[in-house]
Legacy VTK file of the C-alpha trace (Angstrom):
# vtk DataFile Version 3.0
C-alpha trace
ASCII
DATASET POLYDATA
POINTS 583 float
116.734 106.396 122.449
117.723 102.952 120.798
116.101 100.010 123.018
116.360 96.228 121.877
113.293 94.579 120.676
113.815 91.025 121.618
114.399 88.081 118.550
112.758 88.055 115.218
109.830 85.491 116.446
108.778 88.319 119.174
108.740 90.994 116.741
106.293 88.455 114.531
104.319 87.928 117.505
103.253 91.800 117.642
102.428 91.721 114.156
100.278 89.181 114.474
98.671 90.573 117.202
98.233 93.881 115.588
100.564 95.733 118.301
102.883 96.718 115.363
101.123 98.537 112.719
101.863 99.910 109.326
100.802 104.262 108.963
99.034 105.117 105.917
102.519 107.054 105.204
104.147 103.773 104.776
104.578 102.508 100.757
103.268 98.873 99.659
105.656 95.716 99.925
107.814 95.768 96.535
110.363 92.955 97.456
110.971 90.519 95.434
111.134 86.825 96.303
115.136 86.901 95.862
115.502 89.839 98.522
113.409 87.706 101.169
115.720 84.981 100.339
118.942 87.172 100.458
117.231 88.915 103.749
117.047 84.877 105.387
120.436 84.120 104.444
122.464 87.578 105.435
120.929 86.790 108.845
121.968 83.101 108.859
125.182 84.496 108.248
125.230 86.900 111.166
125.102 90.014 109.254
123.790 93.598 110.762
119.922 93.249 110.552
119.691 96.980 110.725
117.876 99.023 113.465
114.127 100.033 113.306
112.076 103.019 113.743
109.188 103.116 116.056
106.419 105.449 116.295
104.624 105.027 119.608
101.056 106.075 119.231
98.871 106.528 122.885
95.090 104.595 123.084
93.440 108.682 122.602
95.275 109.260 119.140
95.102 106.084 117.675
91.428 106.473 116.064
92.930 109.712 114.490
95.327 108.369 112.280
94.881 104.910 109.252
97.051 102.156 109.723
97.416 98.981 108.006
98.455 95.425 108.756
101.745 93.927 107.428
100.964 91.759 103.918
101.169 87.930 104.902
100.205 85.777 102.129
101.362 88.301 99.148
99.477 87.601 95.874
100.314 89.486 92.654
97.043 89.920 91.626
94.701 89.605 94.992
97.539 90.832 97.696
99.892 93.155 96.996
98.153 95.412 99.223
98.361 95.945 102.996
95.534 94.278 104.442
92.943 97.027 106.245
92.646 97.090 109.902
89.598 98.023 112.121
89.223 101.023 113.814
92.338 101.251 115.904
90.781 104.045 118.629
91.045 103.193 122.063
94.477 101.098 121.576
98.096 101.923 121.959
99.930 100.691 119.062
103.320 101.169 117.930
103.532 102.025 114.038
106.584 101.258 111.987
107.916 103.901 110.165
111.231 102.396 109.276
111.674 98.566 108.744
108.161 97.688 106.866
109.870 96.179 103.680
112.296 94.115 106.022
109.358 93.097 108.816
107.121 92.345 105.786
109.621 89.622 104.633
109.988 88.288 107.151
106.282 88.029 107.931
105.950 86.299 104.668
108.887 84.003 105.097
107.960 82.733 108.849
104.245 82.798 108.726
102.993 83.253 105.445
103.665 82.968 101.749
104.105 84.381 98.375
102.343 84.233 94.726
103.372 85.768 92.069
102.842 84.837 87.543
103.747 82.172 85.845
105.733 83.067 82.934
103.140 82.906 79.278
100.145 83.030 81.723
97.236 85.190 81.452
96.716 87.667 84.505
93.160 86.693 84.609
93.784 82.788 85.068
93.661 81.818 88.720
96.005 78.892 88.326
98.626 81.325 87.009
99.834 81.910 90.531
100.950 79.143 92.554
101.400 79.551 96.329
105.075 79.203 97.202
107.060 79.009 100.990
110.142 80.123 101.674
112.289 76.516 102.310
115.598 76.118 103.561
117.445 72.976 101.784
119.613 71.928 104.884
122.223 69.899 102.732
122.929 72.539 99.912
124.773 75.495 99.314
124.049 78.559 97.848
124.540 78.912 94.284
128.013 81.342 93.630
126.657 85.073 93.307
128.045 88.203 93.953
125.767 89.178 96.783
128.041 85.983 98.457
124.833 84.237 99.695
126.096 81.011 101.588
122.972 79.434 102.649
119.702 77.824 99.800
116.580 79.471 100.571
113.843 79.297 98.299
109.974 80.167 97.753
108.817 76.526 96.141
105.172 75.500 95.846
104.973 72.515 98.371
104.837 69.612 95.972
108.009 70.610 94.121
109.358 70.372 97.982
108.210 67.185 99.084
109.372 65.730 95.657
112.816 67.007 95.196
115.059 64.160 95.865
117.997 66.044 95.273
117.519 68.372 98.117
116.130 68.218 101.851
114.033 71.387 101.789
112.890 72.387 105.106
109.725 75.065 105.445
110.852 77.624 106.912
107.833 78.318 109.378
108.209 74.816 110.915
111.172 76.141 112.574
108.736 77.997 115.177
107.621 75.021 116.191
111.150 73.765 116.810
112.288 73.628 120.886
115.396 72.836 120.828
117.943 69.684 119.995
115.176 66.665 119.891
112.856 68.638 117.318
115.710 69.347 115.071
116.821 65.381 115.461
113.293 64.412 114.903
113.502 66.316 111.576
116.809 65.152 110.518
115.882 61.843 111.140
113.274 61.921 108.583
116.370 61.238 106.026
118.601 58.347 105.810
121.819 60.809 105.682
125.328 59.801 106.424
127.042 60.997 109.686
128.542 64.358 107.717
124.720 64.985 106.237
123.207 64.597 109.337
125.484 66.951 111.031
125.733 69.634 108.386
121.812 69.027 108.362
121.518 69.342 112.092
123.527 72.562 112.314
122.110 74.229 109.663
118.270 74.115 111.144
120.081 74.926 114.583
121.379 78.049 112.816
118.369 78.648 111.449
116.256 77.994 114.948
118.476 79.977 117.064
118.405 83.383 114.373
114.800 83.304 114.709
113.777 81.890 118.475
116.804 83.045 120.147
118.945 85.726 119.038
118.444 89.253 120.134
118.000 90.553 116.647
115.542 93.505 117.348
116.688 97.144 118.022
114.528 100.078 117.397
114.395 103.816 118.177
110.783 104.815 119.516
109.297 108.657 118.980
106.803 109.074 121.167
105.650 112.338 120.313
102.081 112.508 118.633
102.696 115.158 116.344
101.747 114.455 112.870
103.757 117.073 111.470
107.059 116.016 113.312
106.357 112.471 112.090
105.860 113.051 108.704
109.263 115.718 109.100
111.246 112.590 110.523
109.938 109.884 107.937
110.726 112.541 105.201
114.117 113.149 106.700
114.934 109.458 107.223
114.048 108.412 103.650
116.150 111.260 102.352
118.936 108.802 101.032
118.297 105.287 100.338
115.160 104.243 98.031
113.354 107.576 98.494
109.492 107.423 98.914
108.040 109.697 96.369
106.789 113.123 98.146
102.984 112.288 97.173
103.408 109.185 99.192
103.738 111.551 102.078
100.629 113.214 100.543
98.598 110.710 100.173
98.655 109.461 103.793
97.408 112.812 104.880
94.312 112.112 102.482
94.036 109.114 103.724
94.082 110.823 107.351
91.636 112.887 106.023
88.915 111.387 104.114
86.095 111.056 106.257
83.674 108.311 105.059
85.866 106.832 101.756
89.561 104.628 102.200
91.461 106.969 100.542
93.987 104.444 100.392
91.959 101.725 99.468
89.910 103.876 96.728
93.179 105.129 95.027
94.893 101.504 94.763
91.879 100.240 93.329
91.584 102.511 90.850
95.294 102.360 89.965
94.367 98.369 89.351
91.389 98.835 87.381
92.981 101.874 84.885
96.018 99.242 84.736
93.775 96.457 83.444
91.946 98.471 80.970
92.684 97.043 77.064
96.101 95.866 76.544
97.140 97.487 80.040
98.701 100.499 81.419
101.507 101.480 83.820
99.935 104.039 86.161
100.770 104.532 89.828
98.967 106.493 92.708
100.574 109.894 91.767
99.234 109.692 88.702
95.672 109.168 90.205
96.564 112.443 92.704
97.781 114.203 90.587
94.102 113.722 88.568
92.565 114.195 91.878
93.611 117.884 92.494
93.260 118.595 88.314
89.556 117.224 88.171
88.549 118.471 91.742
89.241 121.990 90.568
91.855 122.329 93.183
94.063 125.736 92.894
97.030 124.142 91.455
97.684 120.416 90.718
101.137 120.554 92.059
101.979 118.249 94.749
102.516 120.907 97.563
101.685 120.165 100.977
99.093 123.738 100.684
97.046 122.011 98.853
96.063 118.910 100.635
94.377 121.186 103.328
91.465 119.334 105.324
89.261 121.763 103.110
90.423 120.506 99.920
90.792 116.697 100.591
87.197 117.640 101.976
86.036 118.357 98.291
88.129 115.857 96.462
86.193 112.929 98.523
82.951 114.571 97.615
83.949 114.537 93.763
85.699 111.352 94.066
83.010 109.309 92.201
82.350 111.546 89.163
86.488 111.747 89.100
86.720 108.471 89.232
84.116 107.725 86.528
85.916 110.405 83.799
89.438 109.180 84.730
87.883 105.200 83.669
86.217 107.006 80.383
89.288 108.870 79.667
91.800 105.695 80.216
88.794 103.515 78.157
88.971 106.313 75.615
92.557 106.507 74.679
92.631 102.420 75.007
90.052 102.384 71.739
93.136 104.664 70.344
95.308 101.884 70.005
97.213 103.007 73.476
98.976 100.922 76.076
102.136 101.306 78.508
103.728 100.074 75.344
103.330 103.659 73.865
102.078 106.166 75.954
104.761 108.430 76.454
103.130 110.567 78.656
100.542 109.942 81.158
100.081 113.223 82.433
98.604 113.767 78.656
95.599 112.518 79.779
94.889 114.371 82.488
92.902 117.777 79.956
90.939 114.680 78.489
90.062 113.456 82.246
88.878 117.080 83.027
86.806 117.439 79.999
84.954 114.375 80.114
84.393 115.379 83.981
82.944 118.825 83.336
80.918 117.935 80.695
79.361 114.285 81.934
79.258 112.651 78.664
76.407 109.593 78.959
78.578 105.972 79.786
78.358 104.700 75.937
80.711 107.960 74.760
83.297 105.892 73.975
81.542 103.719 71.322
78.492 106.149 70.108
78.032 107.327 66.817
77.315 110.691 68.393
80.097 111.109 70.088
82.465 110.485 66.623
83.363 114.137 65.907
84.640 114.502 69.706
86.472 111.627 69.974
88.539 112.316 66.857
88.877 115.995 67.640
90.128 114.459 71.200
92.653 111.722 69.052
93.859 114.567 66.777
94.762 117.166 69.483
96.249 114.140 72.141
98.428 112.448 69.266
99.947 115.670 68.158
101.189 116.368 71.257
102.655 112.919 71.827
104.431 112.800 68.488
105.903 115.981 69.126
109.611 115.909 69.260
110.755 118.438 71.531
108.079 117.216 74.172
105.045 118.640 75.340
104.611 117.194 78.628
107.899 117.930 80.217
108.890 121.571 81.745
106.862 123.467 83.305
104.081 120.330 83.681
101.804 121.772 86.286
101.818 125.208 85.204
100.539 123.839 81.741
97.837 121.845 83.362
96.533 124.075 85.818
95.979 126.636 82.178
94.713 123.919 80.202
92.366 123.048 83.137
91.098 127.112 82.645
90.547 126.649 78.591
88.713 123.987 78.503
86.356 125.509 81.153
85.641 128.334 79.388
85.808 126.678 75.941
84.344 123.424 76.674
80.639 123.334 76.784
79.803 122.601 72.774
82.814 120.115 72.718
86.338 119.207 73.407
88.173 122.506 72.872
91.112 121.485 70.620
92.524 124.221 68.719
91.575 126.627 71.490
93.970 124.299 73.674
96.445 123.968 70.432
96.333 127.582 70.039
96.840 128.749 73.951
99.829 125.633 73.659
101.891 127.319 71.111
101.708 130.935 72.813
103.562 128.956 75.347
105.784 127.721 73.630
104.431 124.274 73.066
103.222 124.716 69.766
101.586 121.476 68.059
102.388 122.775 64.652
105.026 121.053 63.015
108.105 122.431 60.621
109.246 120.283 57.847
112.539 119.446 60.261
110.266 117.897 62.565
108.253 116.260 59.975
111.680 114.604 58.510
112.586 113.681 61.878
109.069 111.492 62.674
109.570 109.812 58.934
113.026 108.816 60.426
111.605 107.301 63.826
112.449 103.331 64.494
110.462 100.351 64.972
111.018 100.602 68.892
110.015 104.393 69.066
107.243 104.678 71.758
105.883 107.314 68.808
105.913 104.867 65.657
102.231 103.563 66.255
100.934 107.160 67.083
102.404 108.367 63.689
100.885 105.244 62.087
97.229 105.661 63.807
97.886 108.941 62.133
98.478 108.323 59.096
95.861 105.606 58.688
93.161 106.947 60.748
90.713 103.973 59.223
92.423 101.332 61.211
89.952 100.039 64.014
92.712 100.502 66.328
90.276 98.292 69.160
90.981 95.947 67.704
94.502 93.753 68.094
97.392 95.345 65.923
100.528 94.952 65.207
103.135 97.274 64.230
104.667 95.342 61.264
107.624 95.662 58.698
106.266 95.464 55.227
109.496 93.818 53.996
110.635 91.652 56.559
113.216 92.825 58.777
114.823 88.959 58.890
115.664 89.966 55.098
118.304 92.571 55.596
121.104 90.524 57.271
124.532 91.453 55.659
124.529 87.911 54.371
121.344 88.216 52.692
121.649 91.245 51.591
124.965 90.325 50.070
123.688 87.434 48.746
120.914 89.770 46.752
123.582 91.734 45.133
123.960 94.985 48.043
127.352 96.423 47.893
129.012 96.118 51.263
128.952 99.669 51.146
125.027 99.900 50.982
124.315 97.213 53.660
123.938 99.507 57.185
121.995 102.262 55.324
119.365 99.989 53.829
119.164 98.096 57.255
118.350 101.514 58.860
116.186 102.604 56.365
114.176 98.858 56.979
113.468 99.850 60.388
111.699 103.215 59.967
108.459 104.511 59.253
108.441 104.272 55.717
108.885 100.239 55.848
105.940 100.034 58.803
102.100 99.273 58.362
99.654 98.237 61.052
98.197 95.095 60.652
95.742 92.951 62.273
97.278 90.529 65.136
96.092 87.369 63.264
96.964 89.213 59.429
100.407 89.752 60.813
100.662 86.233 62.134
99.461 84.551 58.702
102.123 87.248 57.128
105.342 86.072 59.031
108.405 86.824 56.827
106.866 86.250 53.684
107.820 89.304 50.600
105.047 91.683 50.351
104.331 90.789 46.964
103.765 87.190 47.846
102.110 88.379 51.000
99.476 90.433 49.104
98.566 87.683 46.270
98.165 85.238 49.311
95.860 87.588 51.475
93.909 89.307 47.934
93.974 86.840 45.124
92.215 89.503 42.914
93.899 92.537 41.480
91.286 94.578 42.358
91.540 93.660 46.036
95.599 94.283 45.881
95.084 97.583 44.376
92.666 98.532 47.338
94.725 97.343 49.731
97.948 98.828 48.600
96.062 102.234 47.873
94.870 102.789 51.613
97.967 101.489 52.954
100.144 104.053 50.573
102.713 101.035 49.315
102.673 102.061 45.717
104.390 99.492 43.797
105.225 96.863 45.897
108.486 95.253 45.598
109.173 91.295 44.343
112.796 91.969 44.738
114.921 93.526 47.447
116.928 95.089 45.321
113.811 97.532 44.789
113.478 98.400 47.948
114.845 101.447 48.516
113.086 102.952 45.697
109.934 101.507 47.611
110.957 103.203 50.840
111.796 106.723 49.416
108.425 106.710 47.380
106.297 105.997 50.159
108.281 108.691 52.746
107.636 111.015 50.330
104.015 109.918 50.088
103.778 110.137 53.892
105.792 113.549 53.876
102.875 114.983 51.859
100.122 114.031 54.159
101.689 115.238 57.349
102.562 118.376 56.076
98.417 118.642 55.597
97.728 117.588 58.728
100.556 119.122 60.956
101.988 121.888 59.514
98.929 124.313 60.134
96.284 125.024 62.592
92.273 123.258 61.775
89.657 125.748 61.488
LINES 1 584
583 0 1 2 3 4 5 6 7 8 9 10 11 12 13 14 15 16 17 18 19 20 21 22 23 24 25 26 27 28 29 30 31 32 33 34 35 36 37 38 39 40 41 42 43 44 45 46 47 48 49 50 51 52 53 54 55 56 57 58 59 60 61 62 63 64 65 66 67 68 69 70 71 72 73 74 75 76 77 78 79 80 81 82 83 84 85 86 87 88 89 90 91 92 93 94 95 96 97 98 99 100 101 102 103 104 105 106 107 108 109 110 111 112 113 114 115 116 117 118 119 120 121 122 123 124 125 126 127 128 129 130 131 132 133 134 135 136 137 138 139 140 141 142 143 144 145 146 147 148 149 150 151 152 153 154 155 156 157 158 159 160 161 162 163 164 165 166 167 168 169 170 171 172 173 174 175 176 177 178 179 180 181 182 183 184 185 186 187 188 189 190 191 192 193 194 195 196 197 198 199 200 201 202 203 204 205 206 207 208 209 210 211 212 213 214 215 216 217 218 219 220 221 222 223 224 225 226 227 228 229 230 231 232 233 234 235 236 237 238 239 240 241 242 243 244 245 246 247 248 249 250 251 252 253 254 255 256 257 258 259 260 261 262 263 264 265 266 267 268 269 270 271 272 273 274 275 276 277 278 279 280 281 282 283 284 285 286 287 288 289 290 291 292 293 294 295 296 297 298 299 300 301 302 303 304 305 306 307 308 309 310 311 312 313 314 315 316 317 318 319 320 321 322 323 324 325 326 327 328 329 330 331 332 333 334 335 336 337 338 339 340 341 342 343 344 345 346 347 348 349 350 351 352 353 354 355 356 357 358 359 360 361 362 363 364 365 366 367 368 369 370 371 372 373 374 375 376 377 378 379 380 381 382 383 384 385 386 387 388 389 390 391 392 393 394 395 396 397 398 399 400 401 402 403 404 405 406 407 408 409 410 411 412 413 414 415 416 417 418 419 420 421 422 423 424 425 426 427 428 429 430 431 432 433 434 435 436 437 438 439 440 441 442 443 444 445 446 447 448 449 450 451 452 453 454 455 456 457 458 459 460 461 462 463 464 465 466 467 468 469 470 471 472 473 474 475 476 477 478 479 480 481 482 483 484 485 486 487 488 489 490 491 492 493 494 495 496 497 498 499 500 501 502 503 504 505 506 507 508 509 510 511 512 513 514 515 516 517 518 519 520 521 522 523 524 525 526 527 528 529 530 531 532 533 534 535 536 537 538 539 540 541 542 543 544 545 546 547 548 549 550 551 552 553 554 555 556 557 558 559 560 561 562 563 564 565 566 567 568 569 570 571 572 573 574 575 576 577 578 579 580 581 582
């Protein structure tokens, strides 16, 4: 039954007391600061706030289930997470199940605040993220937009406020202090405004006052059943059009539910932070981290199916969950010292064999760097960059099925090293071969600049290349040289200009090169380039001989004589190392 739920400042009230609660079910906040500011303004204008659903949860099942408070000061770095709350047993609360993302905003906008990066700021710097309320300017309009936003709200850091002439920006939280008429005159009066300012001033923070303190704005259904399972059936049901919660969401609230002595929730975002922050950074989420979960816990099948999140099997994952959590860091540390980022991993679920390995076998914590270790780590780089460069996709169809086999080899083949060709081998019974015809071998020589695959071909290629350290992917002749002008200017034929362009931006024209090499480089020929960085001959002739450029050319009008030598020079060492199975 649909009940209202009193005006916005109410509803604020019972989140700050902790009478309305977030269920572990419920996703983070993702707003952004323009969608609190749209939120503020629709209601300004009067538009349908939307109804709410309630989940009334009685004082004896309260202690059974997580919940979470609403995020109030939202930090980028520090808090982006909902805040923990105590043991809830013994109260009745009333969880949100619908409404989180638009409570949540307003939370932030009324009573709290949001900090997010400065643009060309490290992650790591503290001052990088200033603290910024949502204001109100009570004498401008909204800038024209298609969403038709009438009203200026903004999230400014307070000095940029208080010294904007130009505007009167009012905080929005002061307006709960605000009575009635002789608060809003004692604000107004702050500003020598004409007779039209003051009123448009006036009217606005009356608006503004009366959305928030006054108007009915609140309506909510309430279940009050305590079923879990109908719950989770109605919050799967509700979200079934709209922005769709991922099904492990669902998932991982019921580990949270059942972890007994670890914050599943807690544990999980954590790690998600840390593997993100590892080297030049990574783009994993929490299903990627469950997903690892149910691999490395030995679970019967890593799919995300409600039979396998049984209180017997979260049971064992939280008893595993530090040695997982330890190979998942090696693993992510591992293929980091590869030269891999979210700028070209194109599959994450790729790492999940490595993850298992380095769990079974409990390599000591220096793996990644010792001498010892060198044979398995390339064995590891060999088998894991095949199956990225592969065109037709490894790590697509059929995902779990793949896993849950590859999680059976390297048990039984494991134990005197990573297994390989016994996983290359059982791969291309399956169809998923990592042997490569020459089709597919033309195909990789023909890959762009922007190809998530053109560094793991290079790290191939060039397996010398300290990829820990900071490389670039850079054109050998600069790309700034083919323009049609310039190249017209050189003597191309019109004719000539898009292939030679397209031939720039391919493999063949590509080298890695140290961050600060590349940056000493710029645009400069290679031939100039190379008598800058090795005045010897000697040096030059090293250089050009591990790096496969053959003759390098002065002239531009050489270079496609350059390009097709050195493709064929790359042809003929990746038909060595892909076209048949090691030993």
């Amino acid at each position: 039954m649909y009940k209202p739920g009193g005006t916005i400042e109410q509803a604020l009230t019972q989140i700050g007391k902790n009478n309305y609660v977030l269920p572990a079910i419920q996703r983070e906040f993702v707003w952004r600061p323009e969608q609190i500011e749209r939120l503020f303004d629709s209601l300004m204008q009067g538009y349908p706030f939307g109804t709410f659903l309630f989940w009334s949860v009685e004082p004896q099942n309260a202690g059974k289930f997580k919940f979470y408070d609403f995020v109030r000061h939202y930090h980028e770095r520090t808090g982006a997470h909902c805040p923990d709350l105590d043991d809830m047993k013994g109260r009745a609360v009333t969880a949100v199940l619908d409404g989180q993302q638009r409570l949540t905003a307003l939370n932030i906008g009324l009573r709290g605040s949001m900090s997010w990066r400065l643009k060309h700021k490290r992650r790591d710097n503290p001052q990088a993220y200033p603290r910024r309320y949502l204001y109100l300017d009570l004498l401008g309009a909204a800038p024209d937009d298609e969403a038709g936003s009438v009203y200026r709200f903004k999230f400014l850091e307070k000095e940029v406020a208080e010294e904007d002439t130009e505007a009167f920006w009012f905080a929005v939280p002061e307006v709960l202090d605000l009575d009635g008429g002789s608060d809003i005159l004692e604000v107004i009066e702050e500003r020598d405004l004409d007779k039209d300012d003051r009123k448009k001033a006036y009217d606005t923070l009356d608006q503004l006052r009366r959305v928030v303190r006054s108007q009915q704005t609140i309506s909510y259904y309430e279940e009050d059943s305590q079923d879990l399972e109908r719950v989770l059936n109605i919050f799967i049901r509700l979200n079934s059009g709209g922005t769709v919660l991922s099904y492990s969401d669902l998932l991982l609230s019921i580990a949270v539910a059942q972890w007994k002595k670890i914050d599943a929730r807690r544990e999980i975002h954590e790690l998600v932070d840390e593997l993100n922050g590892i080297g030049a950074g990574f783009d994993f989420d929490h299903d990627f981290v469950l997903k690892a979960g149910l691999m490395l816990a030995d679970i019967a099948s890593v799919g995300f199916k409600v039979k396998n999140f049984t209180a017997e099997n979260m049971a064992h994952l939280e008893t595993q969950w530090a040695s997982i959590r330890k190979a998942l860091i090696m693993a992510v540390e591992l293929v980091s010292s590869f030269g891999l980022s979210h700028a070209n991993l194109r599959a994450e679920s790729s790492l999940l064999p490595i993850a298992y390995y380095l769990h079974v076998s409990d390599p000591k914590k220096n793996y990644v760097t010792s001498v010892k270790s060198t044979d398995d780590r390339e064995a590891i780089r060999f088998w894991l960059v095949r199956s990225l460069l592969k065109p037709s996709g490894i790590w697509g169809s059929g995902l779990d099925t793949l896993l849950n086999d590859l999680r059976d080899v390297i048990r039984k083949s494991g134990d005197d090293g990573f297994p390989a060709e016994e996983l290359a081998r059982f791969m291309s019974r399956r169809g998923k071969s990592l042997v490569f015809d020459d089709d597919e071998i033309e195909e990789l020589l023909e890959m762009r600049y922007g190809d998530r695959r053109s560094f793991l071909l290079l790290s191939l290629l060039f397996p010398f290349v300290d990829l820990r350290n900071q490389f670039h992917m850079d054109h050998i002749y600069p790309i700034s040289r083919f323009t049609p002008r310039k190249l017209a200017a050189a003597g191309v034929e019109r004719g000539e200009v898009d292939d030679l362009r397209w031939i720039a931006d391919t493999i063949p024209n590509l080298q890695l090169l140290e961050g600060p090499m590349n940056i000493e480089k710029k645009a400069k020929t290679p031939a100039d380039w190379l008598n800058e960085a090795f005045p010897s001959k000697d040096g030059r002739r090293a250089y050009s001989d591990r790096h496969m450029l053959g003759e390098v050319p002065s002239q531009i009008s050489d270079f496609e004589d350059f390009a097709e030598a050195r493709s064929e020079c790359f042809k003929e060492r990746l038909t060595s190392l892909l076209k048949v199975m090691r030993d």
